[in-house]
Structures are given as C-alpha cells and as structure tokens.
TIVO-2410 file (N, C-alpha, C; in nm, 3 decimals):
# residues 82
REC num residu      c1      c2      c3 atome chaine
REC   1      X  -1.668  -1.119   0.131     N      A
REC   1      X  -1.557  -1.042   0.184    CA      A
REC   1      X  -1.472  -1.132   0.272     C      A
REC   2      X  -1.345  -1.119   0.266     N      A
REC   2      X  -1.230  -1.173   0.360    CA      A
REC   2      X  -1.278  -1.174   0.498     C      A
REC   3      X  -1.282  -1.294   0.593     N      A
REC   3      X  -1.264  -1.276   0.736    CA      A
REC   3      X  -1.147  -1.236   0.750     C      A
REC   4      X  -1.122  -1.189   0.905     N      A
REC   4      X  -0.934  -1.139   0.969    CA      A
REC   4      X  -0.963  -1.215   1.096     C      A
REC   5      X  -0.822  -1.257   1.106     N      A
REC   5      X  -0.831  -1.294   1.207    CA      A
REC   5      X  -0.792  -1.239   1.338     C      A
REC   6      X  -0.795  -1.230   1.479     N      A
REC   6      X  -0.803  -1.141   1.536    CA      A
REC   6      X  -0.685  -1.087   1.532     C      A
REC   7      X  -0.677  -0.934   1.617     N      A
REC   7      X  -0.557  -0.909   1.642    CA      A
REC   7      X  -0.467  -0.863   1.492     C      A
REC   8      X  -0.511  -0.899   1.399     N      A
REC   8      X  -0.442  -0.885   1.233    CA      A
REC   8      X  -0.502  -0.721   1.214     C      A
REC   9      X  -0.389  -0.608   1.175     N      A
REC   9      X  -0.437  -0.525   1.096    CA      A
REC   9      X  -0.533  -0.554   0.968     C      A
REC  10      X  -0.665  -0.467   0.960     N      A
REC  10      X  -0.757  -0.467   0.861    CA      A
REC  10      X  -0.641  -0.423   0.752     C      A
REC  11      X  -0.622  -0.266   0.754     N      A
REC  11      X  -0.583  -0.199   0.647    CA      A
REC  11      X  -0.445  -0.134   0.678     C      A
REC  12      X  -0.339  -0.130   0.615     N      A
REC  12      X  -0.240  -0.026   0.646    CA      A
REC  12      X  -0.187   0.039   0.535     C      A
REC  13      X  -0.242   0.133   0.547     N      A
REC  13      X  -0.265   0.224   0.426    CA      A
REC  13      X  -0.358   0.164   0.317     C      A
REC  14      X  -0.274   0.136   0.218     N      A
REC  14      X  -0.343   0.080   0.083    CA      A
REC  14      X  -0.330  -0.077   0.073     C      A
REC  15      X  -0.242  -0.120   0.197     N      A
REC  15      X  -0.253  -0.262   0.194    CA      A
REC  15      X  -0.336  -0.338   0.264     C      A
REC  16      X  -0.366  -0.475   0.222     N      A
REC  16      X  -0.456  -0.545   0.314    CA      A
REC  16      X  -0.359  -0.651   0.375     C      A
REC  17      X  -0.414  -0.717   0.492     N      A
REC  17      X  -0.369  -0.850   0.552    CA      A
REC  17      X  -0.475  -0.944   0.588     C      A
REC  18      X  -0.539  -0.972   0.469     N      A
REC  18      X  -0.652  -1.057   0.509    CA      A
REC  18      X  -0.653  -1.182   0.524     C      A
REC  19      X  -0.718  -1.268   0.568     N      A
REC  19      X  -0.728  -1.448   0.563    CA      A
REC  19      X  -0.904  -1.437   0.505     C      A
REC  20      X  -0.851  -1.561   0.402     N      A
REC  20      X  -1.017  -1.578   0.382    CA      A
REC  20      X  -1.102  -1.677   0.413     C      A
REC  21      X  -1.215  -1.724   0.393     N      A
REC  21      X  -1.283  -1.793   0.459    CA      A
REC  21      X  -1.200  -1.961   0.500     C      A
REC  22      X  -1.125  -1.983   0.427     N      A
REC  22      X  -1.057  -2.095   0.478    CA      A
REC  22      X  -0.980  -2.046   0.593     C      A
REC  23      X  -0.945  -1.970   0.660     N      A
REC  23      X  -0.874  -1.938   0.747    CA      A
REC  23      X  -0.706  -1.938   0.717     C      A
REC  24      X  -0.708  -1.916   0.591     N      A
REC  24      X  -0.543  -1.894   0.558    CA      A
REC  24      X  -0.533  -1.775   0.492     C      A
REC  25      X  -0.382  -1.737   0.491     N      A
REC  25      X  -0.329  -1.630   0.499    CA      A
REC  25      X  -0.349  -1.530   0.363     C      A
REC  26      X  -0.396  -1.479   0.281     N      A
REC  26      X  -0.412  -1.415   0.153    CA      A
REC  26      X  -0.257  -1.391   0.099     C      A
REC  27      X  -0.210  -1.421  -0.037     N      A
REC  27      X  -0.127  -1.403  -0.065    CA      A
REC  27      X  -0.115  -1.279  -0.199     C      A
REC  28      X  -0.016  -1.233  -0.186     N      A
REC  28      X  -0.060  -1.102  -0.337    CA      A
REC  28      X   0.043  -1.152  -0.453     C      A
REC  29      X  -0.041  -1.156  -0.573     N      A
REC  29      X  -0.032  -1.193  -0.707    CA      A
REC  29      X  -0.047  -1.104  -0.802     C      A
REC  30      X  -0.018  -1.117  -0.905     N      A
REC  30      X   0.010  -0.999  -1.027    CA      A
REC  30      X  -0.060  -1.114  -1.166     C      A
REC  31      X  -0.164  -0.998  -1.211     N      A
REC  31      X  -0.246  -1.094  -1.302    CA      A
REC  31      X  -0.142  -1.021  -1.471     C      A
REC  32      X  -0.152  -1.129  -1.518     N      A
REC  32      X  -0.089  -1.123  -1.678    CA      A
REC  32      X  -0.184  -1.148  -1.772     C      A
REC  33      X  -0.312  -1.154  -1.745     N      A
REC  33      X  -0.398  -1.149  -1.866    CA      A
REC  33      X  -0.418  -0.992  -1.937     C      A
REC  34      X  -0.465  -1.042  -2.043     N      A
REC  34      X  -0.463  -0.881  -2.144    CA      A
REC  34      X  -0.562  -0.839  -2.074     C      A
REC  35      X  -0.684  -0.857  -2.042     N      A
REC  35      X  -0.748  -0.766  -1.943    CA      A
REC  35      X  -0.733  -0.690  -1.869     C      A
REC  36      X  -0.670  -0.735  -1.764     N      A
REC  36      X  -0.580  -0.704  -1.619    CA      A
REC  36      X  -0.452  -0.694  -1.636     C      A
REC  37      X  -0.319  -0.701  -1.725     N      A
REC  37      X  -0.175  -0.636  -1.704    CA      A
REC  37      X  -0.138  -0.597  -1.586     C      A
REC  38      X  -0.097  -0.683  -1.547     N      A
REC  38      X   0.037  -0.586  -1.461    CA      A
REC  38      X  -0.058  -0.565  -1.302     C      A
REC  39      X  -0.194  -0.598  -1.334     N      A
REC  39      X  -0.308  -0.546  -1.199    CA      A
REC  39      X  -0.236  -0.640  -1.062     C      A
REC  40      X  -0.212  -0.653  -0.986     N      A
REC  40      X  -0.174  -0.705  -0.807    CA      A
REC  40      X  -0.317  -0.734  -0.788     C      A
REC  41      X  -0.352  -0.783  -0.739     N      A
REC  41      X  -0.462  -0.846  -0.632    CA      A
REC  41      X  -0.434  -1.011  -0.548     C      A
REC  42      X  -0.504  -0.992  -0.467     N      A
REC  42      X  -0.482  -1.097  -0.333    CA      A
REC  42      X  -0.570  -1.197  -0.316     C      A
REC  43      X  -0.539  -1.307  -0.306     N      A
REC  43      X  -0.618  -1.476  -0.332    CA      A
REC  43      X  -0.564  -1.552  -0.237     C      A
REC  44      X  -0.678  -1.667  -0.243     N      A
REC  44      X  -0.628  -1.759  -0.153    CA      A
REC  44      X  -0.520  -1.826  -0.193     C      A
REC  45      X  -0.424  -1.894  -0.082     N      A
REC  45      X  -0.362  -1.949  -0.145    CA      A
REC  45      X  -0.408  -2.090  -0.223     C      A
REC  46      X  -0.577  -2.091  -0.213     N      A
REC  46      X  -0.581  -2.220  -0.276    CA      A
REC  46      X  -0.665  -2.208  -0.430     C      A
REC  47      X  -0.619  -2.049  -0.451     N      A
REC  47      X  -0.731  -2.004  -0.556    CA      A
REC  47      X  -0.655  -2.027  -0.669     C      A
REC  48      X  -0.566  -2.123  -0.693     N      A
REC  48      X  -0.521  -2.178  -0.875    CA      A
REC  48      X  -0.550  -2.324  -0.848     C      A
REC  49      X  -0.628  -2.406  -0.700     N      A
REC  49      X  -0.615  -2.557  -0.695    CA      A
REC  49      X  -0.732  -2.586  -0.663     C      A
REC  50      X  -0.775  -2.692  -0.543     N      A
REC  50      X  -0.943  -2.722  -0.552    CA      A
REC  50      X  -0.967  -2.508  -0.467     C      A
REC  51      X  -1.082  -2.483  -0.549     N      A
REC  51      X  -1.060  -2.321  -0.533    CA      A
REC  51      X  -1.132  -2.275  -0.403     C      A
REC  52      X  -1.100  -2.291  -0.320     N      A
REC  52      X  -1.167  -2.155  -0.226    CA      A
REC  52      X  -1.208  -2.045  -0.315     C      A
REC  53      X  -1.206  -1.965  -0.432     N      A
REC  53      X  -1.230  -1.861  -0.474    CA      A
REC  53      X  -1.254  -1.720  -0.463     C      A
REC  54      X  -1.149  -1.695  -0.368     N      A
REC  54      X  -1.181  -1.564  -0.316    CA      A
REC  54      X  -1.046  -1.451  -0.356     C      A
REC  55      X  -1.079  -1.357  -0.459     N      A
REC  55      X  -0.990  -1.290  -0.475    CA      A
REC  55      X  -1.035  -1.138  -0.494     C      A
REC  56      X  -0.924  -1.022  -0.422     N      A
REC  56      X  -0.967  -0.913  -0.488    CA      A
REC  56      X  -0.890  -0.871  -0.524     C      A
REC  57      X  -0.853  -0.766  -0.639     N      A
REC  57      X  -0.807  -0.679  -0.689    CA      A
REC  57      X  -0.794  -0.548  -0.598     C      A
REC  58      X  -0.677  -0.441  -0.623     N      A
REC  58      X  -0.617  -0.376  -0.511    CA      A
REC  58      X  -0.565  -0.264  -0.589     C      A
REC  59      X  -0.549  -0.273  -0.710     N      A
REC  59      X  -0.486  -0.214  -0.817    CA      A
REC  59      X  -0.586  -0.099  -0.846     C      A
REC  60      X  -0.574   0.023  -0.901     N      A
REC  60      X  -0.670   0.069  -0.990    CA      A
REC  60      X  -0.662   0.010  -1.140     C      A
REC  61      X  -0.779   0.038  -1.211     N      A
REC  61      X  -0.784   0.013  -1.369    CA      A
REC  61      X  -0.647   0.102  -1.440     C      A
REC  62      X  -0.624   0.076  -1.516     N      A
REC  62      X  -0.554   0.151  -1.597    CA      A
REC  62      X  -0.631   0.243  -1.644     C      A
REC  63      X  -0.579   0.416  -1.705     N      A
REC  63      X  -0.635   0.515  -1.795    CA      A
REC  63      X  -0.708   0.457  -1.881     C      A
REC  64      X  -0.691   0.374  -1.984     N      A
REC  64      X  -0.711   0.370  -2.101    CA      A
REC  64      X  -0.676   0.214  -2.156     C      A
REC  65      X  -0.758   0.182  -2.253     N      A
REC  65      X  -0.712   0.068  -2.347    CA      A
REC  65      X  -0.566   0.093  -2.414     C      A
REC  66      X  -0.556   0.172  -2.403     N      A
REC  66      X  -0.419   0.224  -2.517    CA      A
REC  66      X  -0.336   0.156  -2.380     C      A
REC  67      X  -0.290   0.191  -2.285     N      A
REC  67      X  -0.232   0.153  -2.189    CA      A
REC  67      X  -0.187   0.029  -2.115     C      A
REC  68      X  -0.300  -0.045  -2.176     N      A
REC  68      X  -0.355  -0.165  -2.094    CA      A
REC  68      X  -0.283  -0.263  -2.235     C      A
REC  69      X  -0.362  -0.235  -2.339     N      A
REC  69      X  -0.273  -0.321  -2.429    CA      A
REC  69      X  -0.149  -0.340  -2.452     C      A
REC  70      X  -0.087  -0.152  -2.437     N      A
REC  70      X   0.080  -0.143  -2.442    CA      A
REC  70      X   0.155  -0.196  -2.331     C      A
REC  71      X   0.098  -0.194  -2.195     N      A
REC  71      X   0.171  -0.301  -2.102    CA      A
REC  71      X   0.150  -0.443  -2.119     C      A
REC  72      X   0.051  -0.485  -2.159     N      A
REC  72      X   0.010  -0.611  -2.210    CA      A
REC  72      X   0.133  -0.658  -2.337     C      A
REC  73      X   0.130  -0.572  -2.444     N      A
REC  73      X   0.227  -0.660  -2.546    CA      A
REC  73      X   0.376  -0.607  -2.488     C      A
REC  74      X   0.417  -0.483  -2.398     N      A
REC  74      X   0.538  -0.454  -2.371    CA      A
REC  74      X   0.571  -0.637  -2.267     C      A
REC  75      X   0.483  -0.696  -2.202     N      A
REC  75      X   0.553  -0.808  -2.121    CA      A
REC  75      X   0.501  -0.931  -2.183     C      A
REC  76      X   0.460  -0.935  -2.324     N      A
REC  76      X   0.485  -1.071  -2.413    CA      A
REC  76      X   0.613  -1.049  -2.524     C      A
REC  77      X   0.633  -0.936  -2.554     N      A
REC  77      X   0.805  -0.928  -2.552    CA      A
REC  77      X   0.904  -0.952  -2.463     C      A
REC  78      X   0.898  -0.927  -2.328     N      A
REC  78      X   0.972  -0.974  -2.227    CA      A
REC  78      X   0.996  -1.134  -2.178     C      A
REC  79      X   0.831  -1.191  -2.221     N      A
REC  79      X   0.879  -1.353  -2.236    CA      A
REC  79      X   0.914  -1.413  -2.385     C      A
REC  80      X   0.917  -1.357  -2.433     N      A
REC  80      X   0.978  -1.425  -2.554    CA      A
REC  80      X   1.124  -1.351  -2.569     C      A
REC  81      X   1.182  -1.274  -2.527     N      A
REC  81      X   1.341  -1.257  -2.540    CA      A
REC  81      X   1.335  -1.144  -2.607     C      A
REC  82      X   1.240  -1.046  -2.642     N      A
REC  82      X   1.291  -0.974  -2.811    CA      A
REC  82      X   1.305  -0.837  -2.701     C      A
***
C-alpha cells in the first residue's frame, strides 16, 4: 500500500493523493490495454522506467466483456483516423 506523507489528504471522496514508497508524488494514468480500456489508475512516477512498481487501479471493472471490447476497438479506431 502507498505511504502519505504527512499533512496530505488520504481520500477526498473517490480520489486519492498518495506518494509511494519512493516518496514521490502518485500520478493518474489511463490504461489502453484490451483488458483494462479506458480504466484510470495511479503509479509511480517511475512505474514505465527502472520500476518502483506500485500501482492501483481506482476505476470500477466494466459491466461486461461486450463493453470492455467495444470501448477497446471504439479507441483503436480513434488512433488510426477511421
């Protein structure tokens, strides 16, 4: 789990403001894999380089596969132009 550092709101509302064990600031990201579409969750900022590895998801799942795939191929039409 994320340390905070002092004085930092835990939760406000549905958002977090966490730092994680490196002591830096959590940043929020939007995953594009067909798995996850469109899901937000929050990482270090060093979690695409040497990885601290700390990320969570914030999003609920989607309903359904039907859902998950149709946002999935609705934004590989959006990078290809069509």
């Amino acid at each position: 789990m994320a340390h905070y550092a002092p004085g930092t709101p835990r939760v406000m509302g549905k958002y977090v403001k966490p730092y994680c064990g490196c002591g830096l600031a959590m940043t929020v990201k939007t995953a594009w894999t067909r798995e996850n579409p469109g899901k937000r969750f929050i990482s270090c900022p060093k979690y695409s380089g040497p990885k601290c590895g700390y990320y969570e998801f914030f999003d609920e799942d989607l309903p359904s596969d039907y859902y998950r795939d149709l946002l999935w191929e609705e934004h590989q039409k959006g990078k290809r132009g069509v």
